[in-house]
KEKOL-573015 format. One line per field, with one value per residue (C-alpha): residue in one letter; x, y, z. Coordinates in pm, whole numbers, padded with zeros to 5 digits. Example, Ala and Ser with C-alpha at 12.3 -4.5 7.8 and 13.67 -1.06 7.14 Angstrom:
rest <- A, S
c1 <- 01230, 01367
c2 <- -00450, -00106
c3 <- 00780, 00714
// end
This chain:
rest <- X, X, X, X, X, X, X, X, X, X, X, X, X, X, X, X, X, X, X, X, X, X, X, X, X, X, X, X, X, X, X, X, X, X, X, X, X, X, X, X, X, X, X, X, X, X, X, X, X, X, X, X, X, X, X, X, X, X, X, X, X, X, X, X, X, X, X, X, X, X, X, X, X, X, X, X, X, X, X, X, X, X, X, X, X, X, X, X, X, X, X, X, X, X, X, X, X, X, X, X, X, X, X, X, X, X, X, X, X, X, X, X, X, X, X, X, X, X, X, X, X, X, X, X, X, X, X, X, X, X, X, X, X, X, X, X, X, X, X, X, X, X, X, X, X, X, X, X, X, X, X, X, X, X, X, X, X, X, X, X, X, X, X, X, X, X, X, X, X, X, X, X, X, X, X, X, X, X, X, X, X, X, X, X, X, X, X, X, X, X, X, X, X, X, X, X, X, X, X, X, X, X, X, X, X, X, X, X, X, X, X, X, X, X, X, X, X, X, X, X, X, X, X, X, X, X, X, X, X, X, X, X, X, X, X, X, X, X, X, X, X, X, X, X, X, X, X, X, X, X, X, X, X, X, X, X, X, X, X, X, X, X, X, X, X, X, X, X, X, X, X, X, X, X, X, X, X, X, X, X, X, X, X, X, X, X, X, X, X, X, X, X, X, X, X, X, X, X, X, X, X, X, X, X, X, X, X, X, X, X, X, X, X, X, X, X, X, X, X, X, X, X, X, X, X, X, X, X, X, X, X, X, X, X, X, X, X, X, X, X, X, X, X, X, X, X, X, X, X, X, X, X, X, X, X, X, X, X, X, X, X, X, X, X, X, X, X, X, X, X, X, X, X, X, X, X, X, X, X, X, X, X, X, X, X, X, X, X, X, X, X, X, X, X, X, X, X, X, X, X, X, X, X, X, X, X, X, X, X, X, X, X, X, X, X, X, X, X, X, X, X, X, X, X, X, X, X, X, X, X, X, X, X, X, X, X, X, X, X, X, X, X, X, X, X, X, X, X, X, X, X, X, X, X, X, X, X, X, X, X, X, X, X, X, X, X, X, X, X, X, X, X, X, X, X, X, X, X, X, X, X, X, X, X, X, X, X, X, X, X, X, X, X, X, X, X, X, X, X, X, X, X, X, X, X, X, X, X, X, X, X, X, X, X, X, X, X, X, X, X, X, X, X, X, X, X, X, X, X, X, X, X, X, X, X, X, X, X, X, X, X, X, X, X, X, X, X, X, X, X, X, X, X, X, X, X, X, X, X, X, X, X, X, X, X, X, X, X, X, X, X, X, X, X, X, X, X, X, X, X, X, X, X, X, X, X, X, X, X, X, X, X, X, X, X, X, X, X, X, X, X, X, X, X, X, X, X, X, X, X, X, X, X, X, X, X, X, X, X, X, X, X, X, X, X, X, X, X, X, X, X, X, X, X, X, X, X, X, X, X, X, X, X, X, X, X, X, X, X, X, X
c1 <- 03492, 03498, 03682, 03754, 04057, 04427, 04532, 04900, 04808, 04469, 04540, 04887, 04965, 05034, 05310, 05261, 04920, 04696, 04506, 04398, 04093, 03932, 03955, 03678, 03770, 03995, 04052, 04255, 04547, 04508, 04302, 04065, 04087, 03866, 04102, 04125, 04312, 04475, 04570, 04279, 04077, 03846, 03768, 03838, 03942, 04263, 04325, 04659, 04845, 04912, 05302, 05373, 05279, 05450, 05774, 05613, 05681, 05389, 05189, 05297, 05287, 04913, 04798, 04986, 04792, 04444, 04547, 04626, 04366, 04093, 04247, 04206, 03817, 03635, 03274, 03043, 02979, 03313, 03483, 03752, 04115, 04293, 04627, 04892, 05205, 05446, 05529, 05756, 05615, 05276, 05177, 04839, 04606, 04362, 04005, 03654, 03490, 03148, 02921, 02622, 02660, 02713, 02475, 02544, 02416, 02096, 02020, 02115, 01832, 01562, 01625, 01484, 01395, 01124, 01185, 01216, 01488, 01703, 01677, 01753, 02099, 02159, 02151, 02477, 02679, 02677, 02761, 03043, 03134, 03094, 03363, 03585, 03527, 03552, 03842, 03996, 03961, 03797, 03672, 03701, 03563, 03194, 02979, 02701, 03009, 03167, 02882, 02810, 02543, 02577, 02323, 02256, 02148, 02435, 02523, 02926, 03111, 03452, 03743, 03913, 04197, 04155, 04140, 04333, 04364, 04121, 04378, 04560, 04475, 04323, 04518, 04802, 05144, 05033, 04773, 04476, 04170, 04076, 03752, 03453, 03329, 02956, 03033, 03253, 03224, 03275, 03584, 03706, 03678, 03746, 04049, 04143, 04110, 03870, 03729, 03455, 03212, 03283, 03157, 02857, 02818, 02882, 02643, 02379, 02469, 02366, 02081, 01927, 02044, 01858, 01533, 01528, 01746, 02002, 02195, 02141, 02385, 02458, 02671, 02866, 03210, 03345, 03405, 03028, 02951, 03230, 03066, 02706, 02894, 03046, 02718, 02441, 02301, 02151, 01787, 01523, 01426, 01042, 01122, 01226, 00971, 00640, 00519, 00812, 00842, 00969, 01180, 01365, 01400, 01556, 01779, 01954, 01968, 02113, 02402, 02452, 02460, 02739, 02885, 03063, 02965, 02615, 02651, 02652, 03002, 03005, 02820, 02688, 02533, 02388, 02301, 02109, 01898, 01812, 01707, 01486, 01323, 01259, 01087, 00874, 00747, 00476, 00445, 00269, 00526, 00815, 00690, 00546, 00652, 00868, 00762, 01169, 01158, 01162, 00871, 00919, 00918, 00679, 00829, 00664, 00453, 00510, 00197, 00310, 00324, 00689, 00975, 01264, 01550, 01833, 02168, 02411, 02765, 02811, 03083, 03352, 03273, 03562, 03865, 03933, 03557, 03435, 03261, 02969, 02750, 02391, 02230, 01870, 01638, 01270, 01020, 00642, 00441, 00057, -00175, -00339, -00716, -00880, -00999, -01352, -01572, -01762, -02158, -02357, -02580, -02894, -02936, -02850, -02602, -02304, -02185, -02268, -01966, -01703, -01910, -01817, -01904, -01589, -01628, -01688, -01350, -01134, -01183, -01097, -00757, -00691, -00771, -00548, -00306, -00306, -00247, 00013, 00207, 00145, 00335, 00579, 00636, 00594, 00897, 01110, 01042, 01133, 01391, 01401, 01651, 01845, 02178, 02380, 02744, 02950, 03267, 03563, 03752, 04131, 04098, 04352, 04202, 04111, 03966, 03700, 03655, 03523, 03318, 03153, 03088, 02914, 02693, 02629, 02765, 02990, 03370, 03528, 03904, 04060, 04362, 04457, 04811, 04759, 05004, 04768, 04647, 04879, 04949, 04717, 04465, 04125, 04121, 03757, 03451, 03148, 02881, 03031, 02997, 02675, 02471, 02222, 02310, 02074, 02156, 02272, 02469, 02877, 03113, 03432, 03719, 03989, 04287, 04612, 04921, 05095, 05244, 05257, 05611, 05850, 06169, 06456, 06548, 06928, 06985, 07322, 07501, 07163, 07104, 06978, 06640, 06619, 06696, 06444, 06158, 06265, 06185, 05891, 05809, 05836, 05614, 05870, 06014, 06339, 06476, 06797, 07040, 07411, 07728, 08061, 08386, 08413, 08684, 08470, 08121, 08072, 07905, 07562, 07510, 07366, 07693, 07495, 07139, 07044, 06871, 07043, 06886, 06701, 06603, 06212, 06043, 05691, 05550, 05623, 05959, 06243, 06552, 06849, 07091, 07460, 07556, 07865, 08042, 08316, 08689, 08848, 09034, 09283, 09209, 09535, 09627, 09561, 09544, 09760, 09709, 09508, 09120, 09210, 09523, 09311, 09056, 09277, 09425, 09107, 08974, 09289, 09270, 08863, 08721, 08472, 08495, 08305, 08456, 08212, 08113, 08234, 08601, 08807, 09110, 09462, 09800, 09766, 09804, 09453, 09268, 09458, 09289, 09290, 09077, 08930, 08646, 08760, 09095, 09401, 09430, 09047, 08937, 08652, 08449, 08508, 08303, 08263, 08323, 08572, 08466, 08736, 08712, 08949, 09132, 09106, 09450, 09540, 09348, 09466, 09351, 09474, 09793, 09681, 09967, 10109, 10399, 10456, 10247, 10433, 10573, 10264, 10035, 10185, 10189, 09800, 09671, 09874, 09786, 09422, 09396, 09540, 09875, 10230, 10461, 10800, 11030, 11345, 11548, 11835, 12099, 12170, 11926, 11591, 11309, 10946, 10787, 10796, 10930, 10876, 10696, 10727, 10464, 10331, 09991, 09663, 09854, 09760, 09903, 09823, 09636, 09857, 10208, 10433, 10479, 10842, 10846, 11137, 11167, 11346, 11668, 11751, 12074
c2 <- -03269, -03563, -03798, -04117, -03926, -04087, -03891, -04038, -03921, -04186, -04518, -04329, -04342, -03974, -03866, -04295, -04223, -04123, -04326, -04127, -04261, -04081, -03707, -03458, -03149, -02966, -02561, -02319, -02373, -02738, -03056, -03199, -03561, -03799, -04047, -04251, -04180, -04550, -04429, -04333, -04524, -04193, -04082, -03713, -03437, -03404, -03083, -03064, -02800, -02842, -02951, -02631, -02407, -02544, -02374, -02096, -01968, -01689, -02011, -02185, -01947, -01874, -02223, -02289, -02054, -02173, -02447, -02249, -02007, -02267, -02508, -02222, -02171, -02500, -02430, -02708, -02488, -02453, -02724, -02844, -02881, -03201, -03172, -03019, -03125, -03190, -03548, -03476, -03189, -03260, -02972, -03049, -02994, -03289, -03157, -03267, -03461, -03354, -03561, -03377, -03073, -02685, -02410, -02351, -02676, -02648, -02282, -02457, -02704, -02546, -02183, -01912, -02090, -02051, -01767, -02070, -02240, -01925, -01847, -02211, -02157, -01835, -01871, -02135, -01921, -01611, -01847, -01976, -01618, -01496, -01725, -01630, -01265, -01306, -01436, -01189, -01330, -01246, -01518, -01288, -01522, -01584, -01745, -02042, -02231, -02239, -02311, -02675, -02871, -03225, -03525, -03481, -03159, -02972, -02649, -02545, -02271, -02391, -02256, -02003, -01979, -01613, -01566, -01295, -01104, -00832, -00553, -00702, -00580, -00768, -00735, -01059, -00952, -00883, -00588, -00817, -00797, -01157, -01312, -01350, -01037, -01100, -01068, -00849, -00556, -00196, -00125, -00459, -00354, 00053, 00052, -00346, -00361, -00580, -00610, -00805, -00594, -00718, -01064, -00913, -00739, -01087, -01311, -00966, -01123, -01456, -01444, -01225, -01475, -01759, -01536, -01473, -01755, -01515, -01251, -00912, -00741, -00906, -00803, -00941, -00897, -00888, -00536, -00441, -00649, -00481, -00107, -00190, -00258, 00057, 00277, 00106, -00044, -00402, -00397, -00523, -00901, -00810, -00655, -00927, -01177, -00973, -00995, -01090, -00988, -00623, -00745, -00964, -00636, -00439, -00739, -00772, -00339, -00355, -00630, -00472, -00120, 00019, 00274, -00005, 00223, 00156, -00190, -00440, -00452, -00847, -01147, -01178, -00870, -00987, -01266, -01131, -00948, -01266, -01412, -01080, -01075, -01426, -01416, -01107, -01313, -01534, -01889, -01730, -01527, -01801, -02076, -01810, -02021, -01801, -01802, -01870, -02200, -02522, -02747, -03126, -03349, -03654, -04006, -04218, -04493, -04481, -04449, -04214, -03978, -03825, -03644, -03725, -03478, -03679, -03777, -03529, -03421, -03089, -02914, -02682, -02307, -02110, -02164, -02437, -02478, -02851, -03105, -03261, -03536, -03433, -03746, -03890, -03626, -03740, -03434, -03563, -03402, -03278, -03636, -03623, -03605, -03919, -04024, -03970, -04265, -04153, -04161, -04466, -04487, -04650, -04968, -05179, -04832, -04969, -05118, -04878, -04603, -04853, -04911, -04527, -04360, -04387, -04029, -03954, -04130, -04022, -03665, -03775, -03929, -03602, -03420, -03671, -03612, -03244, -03289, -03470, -03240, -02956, -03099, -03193, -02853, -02691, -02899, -02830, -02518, -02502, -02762, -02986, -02749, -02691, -02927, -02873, -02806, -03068, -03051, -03041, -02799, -02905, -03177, -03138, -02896, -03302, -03463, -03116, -03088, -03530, -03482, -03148, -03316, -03636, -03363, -03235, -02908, -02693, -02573, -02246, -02177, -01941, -01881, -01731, -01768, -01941, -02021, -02311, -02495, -02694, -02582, -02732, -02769, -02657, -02338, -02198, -02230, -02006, -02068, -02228, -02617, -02731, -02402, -02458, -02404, -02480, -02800, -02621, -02407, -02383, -02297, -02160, -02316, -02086, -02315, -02215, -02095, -02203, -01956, -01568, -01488, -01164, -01180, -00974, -00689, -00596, -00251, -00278, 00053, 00240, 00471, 00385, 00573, 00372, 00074, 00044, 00186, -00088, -00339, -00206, -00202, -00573, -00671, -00695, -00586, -00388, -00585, -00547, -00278, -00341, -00102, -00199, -00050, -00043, 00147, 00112, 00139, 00513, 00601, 00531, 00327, -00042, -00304, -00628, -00789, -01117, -01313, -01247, -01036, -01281, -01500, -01532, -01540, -01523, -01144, -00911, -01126, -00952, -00849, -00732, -00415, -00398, 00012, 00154, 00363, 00454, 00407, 00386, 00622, 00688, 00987, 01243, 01434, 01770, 01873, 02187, 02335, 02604, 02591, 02646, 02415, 02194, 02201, 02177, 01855, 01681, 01771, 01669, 01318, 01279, 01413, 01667, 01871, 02009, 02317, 02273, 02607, 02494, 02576, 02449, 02587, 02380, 02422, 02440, 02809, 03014, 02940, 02636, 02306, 02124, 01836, 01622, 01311, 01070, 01044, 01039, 00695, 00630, 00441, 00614, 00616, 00870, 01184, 01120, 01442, 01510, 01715, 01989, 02185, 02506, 02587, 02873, 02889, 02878, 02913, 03181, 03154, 03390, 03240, 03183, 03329, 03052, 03268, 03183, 02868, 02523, 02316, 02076, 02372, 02532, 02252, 02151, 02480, 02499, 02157, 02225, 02582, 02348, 02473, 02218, 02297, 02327, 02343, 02565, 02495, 02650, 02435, 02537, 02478, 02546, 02614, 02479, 02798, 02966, 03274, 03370, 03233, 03259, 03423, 03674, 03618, 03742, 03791, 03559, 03233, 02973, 02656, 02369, 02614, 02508, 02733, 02772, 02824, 02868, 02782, 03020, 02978, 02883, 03109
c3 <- 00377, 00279, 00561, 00330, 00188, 00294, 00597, 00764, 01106, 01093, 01273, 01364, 01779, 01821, 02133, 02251, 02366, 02162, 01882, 01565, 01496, 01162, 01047, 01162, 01008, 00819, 00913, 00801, 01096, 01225, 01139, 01433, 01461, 01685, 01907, 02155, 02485, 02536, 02887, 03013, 02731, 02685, 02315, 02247, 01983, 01876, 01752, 01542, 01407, 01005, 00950, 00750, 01007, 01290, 01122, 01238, 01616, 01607, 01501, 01737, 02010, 01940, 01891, 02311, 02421, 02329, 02557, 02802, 02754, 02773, 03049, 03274, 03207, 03395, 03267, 03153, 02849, 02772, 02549, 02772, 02695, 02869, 02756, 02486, 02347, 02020, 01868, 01558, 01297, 01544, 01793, 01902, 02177, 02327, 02367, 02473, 02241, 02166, 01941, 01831, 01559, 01538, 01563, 01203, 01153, 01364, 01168, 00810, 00866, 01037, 00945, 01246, 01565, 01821, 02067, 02334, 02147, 02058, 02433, 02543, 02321, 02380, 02791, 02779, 02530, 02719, 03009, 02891, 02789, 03143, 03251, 03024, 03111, 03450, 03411, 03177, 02857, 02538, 02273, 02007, 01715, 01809, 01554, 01487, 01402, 01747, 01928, 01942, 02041, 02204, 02175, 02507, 02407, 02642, 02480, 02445, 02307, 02094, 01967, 02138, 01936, 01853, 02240, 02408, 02733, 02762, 02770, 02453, 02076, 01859, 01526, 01407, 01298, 00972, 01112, 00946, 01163, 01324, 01319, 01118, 00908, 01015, 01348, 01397, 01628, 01471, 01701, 01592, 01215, 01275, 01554, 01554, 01925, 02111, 02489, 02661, 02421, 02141, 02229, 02338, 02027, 01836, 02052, 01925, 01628, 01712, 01869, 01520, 01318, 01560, 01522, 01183, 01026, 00883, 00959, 00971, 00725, 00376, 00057, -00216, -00080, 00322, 00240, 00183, 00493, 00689, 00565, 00720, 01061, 01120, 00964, 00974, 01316, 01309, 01198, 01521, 01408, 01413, 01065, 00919, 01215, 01209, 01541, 01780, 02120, 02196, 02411, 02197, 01974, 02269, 02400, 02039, 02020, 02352, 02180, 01951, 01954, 01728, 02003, 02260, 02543, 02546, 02533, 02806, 02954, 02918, 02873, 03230, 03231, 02917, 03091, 03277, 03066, 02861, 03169, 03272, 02910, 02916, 03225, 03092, 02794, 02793, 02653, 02344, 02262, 02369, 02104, 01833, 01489, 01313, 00915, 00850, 01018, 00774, 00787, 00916, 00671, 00754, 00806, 00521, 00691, 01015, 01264, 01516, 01298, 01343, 01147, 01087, 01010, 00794, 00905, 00741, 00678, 00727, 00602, 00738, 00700, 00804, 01018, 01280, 01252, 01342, 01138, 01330, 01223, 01306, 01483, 01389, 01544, 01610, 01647, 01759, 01516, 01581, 01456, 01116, 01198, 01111, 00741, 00760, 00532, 00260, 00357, 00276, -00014, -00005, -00074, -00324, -00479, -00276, -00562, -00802, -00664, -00771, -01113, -01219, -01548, -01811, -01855, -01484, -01454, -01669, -01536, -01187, -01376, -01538, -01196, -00988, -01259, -01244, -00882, -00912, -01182, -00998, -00659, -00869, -01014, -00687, -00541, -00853, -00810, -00424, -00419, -00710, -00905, -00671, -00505, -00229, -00343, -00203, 00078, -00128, 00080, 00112, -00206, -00501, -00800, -01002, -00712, -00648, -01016, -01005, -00757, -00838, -01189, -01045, -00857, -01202, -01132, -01347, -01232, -01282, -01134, -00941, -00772, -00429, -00192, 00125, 00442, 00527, 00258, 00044, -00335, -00570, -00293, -00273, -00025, -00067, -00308, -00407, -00336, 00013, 00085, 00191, 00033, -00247, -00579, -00919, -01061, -01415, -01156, -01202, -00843, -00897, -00682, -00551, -00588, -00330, -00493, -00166, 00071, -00092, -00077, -00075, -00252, -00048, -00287, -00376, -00184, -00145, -00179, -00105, 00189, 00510, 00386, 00040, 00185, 00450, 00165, -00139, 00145, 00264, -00088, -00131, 00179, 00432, 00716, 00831, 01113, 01363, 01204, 01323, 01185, 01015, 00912, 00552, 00353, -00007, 00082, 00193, 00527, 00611, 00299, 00302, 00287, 00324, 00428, 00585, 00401, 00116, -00199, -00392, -00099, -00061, 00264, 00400, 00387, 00686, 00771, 00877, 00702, 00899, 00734, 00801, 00725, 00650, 00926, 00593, 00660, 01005, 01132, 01434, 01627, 01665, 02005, 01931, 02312, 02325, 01985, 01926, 01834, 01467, 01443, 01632, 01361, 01064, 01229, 01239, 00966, 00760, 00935, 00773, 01098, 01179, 01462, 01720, 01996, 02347, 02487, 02841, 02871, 03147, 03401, 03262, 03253, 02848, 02735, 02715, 02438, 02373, 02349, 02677, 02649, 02346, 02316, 02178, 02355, 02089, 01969, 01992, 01643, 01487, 01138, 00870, 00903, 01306, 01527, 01787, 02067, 02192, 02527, 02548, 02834, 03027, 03120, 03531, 03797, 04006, 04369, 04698, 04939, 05286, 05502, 05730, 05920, 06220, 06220, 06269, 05923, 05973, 06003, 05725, 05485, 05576, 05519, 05179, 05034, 05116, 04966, 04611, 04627, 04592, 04949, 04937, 05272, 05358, 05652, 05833, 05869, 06223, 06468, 06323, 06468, 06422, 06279, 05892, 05932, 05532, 05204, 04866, 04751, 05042, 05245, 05026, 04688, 04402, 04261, 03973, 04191, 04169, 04197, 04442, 04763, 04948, 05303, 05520, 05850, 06148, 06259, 06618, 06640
// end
């Protein structure tokens, strides 16, 4: 990328703290910036969120909990996160900086790497991995490009802004699979779910690719790639490394292994067996030159014999991925054995070697000649046609298309929709930045569209069921569904959506329904009429009805309706059902017989048996005791009937 561009955040003095200092990188969710902390005067990474995402709450919400995610994990392997916050349009998190360059980097220049080396790298990853899986999380996007390497030579693992807990699945809203195709885990790609495992099976991943210098499925599209992961298992790197260690053949099988089960259950227990097969190995098979690795180049002129690997840019490979600038590197190479003097003639001939034959020279010309051709033809052949495409990821369509044509390259376009990368950007280029391409060679630039969007579709007047597949249809989603009155519009179909039809949104938004209930209506009282009046009524008024099999003991007539749901009165939609429970007429219970017993006695026994009391009394001199009731001791009366007693007379 190329960090000259205009950027308004550079020189800018984000949240009153924090000094934007130049660009880094560019990703596909936020832009990493190196600043200076003016409070604690410390420079760092600032890691912010592009402007058109932070619209976004699932954005949002994701990019928080990196911070949160990462703060919690205090590894010296781990890239630390110092603080997180919002200035304007800004969200951004404030991260260790590390100066040094990727394990992408390290594998672009020197291809497959000693035993030792891959070891040395690998041992610090699946440390840093440990800690997160000891504490419950998963990285979830493990790759070269998240693994950087300091100048100090301190290994850490970046980016864990895919991270989640280890109970969570692994799919975004949209149900598209995160992380990196290559190393992706077959549950990952199969079910969309990921645990401490699939880390495991990613760092597998790695350490192949450190053996061999490349990694161990390959296609033409991700979905070729994505194919050998779930049916074909990862080859053993002495197939593509004649004469590798075993062990390093069993430790990447172990990784690996397509069935999650008979993996390692995280990365210390993988740990653990790097450390065993290390310790198995001798120093043989630990520094064994692997025929993948690229030569050292020799420094011209210089007398301790050294090389020197080239300061580079390297350019951004996938998402959130950091730009490093690989420092000057000085390898001690083996010394040159010494120029050996030709023999001395006799004497008096000394002079006669630098007095050569015309012919004998000219053929040492031609031969020096032919030498030199023939080097030259053998580094056109291995590099001489070829270029490196150049970083113009995130450039406008004009700016890529200059500077691919001062690189002598050729341009073809394409188009694609993105949600990151502005429209008329560059979002992605084949072959990828910093790959070789022949210099005759033409890379097509997929040019964003912007963000893809859904148009809300007019189902107004459709059924529930039509509605909810016409949006589907279009990419979105049904959201909250709320009801509504409507005397026009009959029941159950669609009266009105929010947004509005004709409004476009971002794909898998949500679009609320408001459904007819169809006219309102006033419920009758049709307690007291019988079940088919009862029926008629409703059904007159634009109700339907429904008669419960439970009947109930009233004072209505048998067979008469004694209850109803909803109560007369009630407001309900066209078409809605009243419930109607029949009465079974009285209940008819036996008369205690209270003769003789006082009026208190009387009436107590009475009242509790569910029967009304009425008294009868002399009106000379009566006593406290019934002498008669209405209805005789042991016969039968309707529960709630009123009961006459009368009292004795004194005389």
């Amino acid at each position: 990328m190329d960090t000259t561009l205009p950027d308004p955040l550079v020189d800018h003095l984000l949240d009153g703290r924090y000094r934007v200092e130049a660009r880094v990188a560019v990703g596909g969710m936020a832009t990493v910036y190196r600043a200076l902390d003016t409070r604690l005067d410390r420079v760092l990474a600032l890691k912010v969120m592009h402007p058109s995402l932070a619209a976004d709450q699932a954005f949002v919400d994701r990019f928080i909990r990196e911070a949160r995610s990462v703060a919690r994990l205090d590894h010296a392997n781990v890239v630390g996160v110092f603080d997180q916050g919002t200035d304007g349009p800004y969200v951004y998190l404030a991260m260790e900086y590390v100066a040094g360059c990727t394990l992408r980097d390290v594998l672009r220049d020197r291809g497959a790497l000693r035993p030792r080396a891959a070891l040395d790298i690998a041992e610090p990853i699946l440390a840093a991995l440990g800690a997160a899986h000891v504490a419950g999380l998963v990285h979830r996007d493990m790759k070269p490009e998240n693994v950087l390497i300091g100048d100090d030579g301190r290994v850490k693992v970046a980016d864990f802004g895919l991270v989640r807990a280890v109970d969570t699945n692994t799919t975004a809203s949209t149900g598209s699979v995160l992380g990196t195709v290559s190393y992706l885990a077959p549950e990952q790609i199969e079910h969309g779910t990921a645990d401490t495992r699939a880390d495991v099976y990613a760092c597998g991943v790695v350490l192949y690719e450190m053996l061999t210098g490349a990694k161990p499925h390959s296609g033409g599209t991700a979905a070729q790639i994505l194919y050998q992961h779930l049916h074909e298992d990862v080859p053993p790197p002495s197939a593509a490394v004649p004469g590798l260690a075993p062990a390093l053949d069993a430790l990447v099988a172990a990784a690996t292994a397509r069935d999650a089960g008979r993996r390692p259950v995280d990365a210390v227990e993988l740990l653990a067996m790097v450390r065993e097969a290390r310790a198995a190995l001798t120093d043989e098979q630990l520094d064994a030159e692997p025929p993948g690795a690229a030569p050292a180049a020799e420094s011209v002129g210089s007398e301790d014999r050294t090389s020197v690997i080239p300061r580079v840019v390297v350019p951004a490979q996938g998402e959130d991925e950091l730009h490093h600038t690989t420092r000057l590197e000085r390898v001690t190479a083996p010394s040159a054995p010494p120029v050996q003097a030709p023999p001395a003639g006799p004497p008096g001939r000394r002079g006669a070697a630098r007095r050569m034959p015309p012919r004998r020279w000219i053929i040492a010309a031609l031969g020096a000649l032919l030498a030199v051709l023939a080097g030259t033809g053998v580094w056109y052949i291995n590099s001489g046609q070829f270029t490196s495409v150049p970083g113009v990821l995130d450039l406008t369509q004009a700016e890529a298309e200059k500077k691919l044509d001062a690189a002598g390259l050729g341009v073809r376009t394409d188009q694609a929709f993105s949600d990151t990368v502005e429209r008329g950007h560059v979002v992605a280029t084949d072959p990828k930045p910093g790959e070789r391409i022949r210099n005759t060679g033409k890379v097509t630039l997929t040019v964003s569209r912007g963000p893809q969007k859904a148009e809300v579709p007019n189902v107004v007047g459709m059924t529930l069921d039509q509605a909810k597949k016409k949006i589907e249809g279009q990419g979105l989603t049904v959201g909250e569904i709320s009801k509504q009155f409507s005397g026009e519009t009959p029941k159950g179909s669609v009266l009105a959506t929010d947004p509005k039809p004709g409004v476009e949104r971002r794909p898998d938004s949500a679009v609320a329904l408001v459904v007819s209930q169809g006219r309102q209506i006033s419920v009758p009282d049709v307690t007291g009429l019988s079940a088919a009046a009862a029926t008629s009524a409703l059904r007159d008024a634009g109700l339907d009805v429904k008669v419960s099999d439970d009947q109930v003991f009233s004072d209505r007539p048998q067979g008469s309706v004694a209850q109803q749901s909803p109560a007369k009165g009630a407001q309900a939609a066209e078409g809605d059902a009243v419930t109607v429970t029949l009465s079974k007429g009285k209940e008819m219970i036996a008369v205690p017989d209270v003769t003789g017993k006082s009026e208190a006695e009387a009436r107590k026994t009475l009242t509790d048996a569910g029967f009304g009391v009425k008294v009868e009394r002399p009106f000379f001199f009566p006593k406290d005791s019934v002498e008669s009731q209405s209805v005789r001791g042991g016969e039968r009366a309707a529960k709630g009937d009123t009961i006459v007693i009368r009292m004795k007379s004194g005389i």
